[in-house]
C-alpha positions in Angstrom: -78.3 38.4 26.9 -76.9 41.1 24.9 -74.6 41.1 21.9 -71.6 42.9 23.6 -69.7 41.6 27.4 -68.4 44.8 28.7 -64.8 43.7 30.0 -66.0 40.8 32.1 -62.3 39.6 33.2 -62.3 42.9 35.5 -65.4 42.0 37.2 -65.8 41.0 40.7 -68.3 40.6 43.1 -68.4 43.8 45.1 -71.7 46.1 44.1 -70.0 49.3 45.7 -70.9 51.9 43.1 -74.6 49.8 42.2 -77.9 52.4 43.3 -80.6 49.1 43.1 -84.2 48.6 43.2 -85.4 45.3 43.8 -88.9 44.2 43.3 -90.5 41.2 43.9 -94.3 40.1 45.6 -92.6 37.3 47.9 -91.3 38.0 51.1 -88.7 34.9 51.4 -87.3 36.7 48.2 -86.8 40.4 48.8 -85.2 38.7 52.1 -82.9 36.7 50.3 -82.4 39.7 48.2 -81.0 42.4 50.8 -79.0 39.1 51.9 -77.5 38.8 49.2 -77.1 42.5 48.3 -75.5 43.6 51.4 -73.1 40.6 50.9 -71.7 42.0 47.7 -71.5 45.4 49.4 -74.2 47.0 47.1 -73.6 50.9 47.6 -77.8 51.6 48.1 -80.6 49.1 48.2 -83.9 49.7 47.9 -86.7 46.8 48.0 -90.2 46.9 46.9 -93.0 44.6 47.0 -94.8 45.5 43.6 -94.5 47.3 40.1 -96.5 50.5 41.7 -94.0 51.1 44.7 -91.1 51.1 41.8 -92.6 53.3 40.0 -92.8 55.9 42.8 -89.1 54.6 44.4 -88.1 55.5 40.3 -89.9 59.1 40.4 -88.6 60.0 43.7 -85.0 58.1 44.1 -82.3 57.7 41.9 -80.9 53.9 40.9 -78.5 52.2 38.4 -80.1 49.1 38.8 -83.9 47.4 38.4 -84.0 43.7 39.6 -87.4 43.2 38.6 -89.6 39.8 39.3 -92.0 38.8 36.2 -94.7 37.0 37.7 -96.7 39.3 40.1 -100.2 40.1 41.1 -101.5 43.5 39.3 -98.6 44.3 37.1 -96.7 42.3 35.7 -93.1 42.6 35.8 -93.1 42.6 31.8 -95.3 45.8 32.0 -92.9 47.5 34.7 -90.2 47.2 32.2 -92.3 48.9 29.5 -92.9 51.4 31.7 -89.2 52.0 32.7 -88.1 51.7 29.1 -90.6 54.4 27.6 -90.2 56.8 30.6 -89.7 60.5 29.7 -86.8 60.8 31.8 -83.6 59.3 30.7 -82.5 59.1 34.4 -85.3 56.1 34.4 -85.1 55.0 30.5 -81.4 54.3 30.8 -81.5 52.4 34.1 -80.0 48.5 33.7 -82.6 46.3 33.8 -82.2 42.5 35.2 -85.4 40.5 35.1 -85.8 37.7 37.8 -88.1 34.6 37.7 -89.0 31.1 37.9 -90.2 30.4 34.4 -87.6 29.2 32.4 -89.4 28.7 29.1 -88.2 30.6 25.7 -91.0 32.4 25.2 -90.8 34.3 28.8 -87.6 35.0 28.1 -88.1 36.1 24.3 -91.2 38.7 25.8 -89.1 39.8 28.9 -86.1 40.9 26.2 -88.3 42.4 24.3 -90.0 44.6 26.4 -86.5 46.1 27.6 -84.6 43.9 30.2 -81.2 43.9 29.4 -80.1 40.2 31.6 -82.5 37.2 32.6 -81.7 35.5 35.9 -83.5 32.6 36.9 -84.5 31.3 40.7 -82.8 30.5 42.3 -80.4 33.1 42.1 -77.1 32.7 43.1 -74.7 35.2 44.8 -72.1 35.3 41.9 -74.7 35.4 39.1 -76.8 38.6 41.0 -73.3 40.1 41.6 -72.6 39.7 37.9 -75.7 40.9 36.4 -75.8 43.5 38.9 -72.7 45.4 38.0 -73.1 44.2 34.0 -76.6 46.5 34.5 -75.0 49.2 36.3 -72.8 49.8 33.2 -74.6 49.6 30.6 -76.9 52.0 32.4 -73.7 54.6 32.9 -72.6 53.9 29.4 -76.1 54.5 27.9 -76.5 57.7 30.7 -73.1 58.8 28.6 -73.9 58.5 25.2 -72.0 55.0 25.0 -74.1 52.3 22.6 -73.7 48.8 22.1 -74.5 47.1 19.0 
């Protein structure tokens, strides 16, 4: 949902160089999730069940990636992105962010861009479009990590 589509023509589906943190409240999902993940070959997966166990797995672990549910009992996903995006360590700050949800309507999608996700996926999530935004997130989070800014 950004202005730019770094070289899109040499992307596949294999995750192999993708550190990613998963959250989402709903077991059937963060199932689905390390499914699909270890399908695409994703090089490290981590998956959390709320916005509190990311925020430790982010202190204490080092990822590329932040696949990030919205809707979820005592914080929001919105929030965790915040969080991430105005976190004192760039290691965090710069991460690719890909928020995941049900709710299709404008105005959660306007708010989740806003407070610092970089895609949007919607559920259910397909193997192709999670392999996409997966490695789309993973570079822009090495390109910002190396000084590299898309306007």
């Amino acid at each position: 949902m950004h202005d730019f589509v770094p070289d899109v023509e040499n992307l596949d589906d294999t995750l192999a160089n993708v550190q990613m943190l998963v959250v989402d409240d709903v077991a059937d999902s963060r199932r689905m999730f390390r499914e699909v993940a270890k399908s695409c070959g994703v090089a490290r997966l981590t998956v959390v069940s709320s916005a509190q166990d990311a925020l430790w797995a982010l202190e204490t672990q080092s990822f590329n990636v932040l696949m990030t549910d919205i809707h979820m009992p005592e914080r929001h996903g919105t929030a965790l992105i915040q969080r991430v995006r105005t976190h004192e360590q760039s290691r965090i700050s710069y991460i690719g962010i890909v928020a995941i949800t049900g709710d299709m309507r404008d105005s959660t999608v306007r708010k989740v861009m806003q407070a610092g996700a970089d895609f949007y996926l919607v559920k259910p999530v397909s193997r192709i479009n999670f392999a996409k935004r997966a490695q789309l997130a993973g570079k822009l989070a090495d390109d910002r990590r190396y000084g590299i800014i898309y306007v």
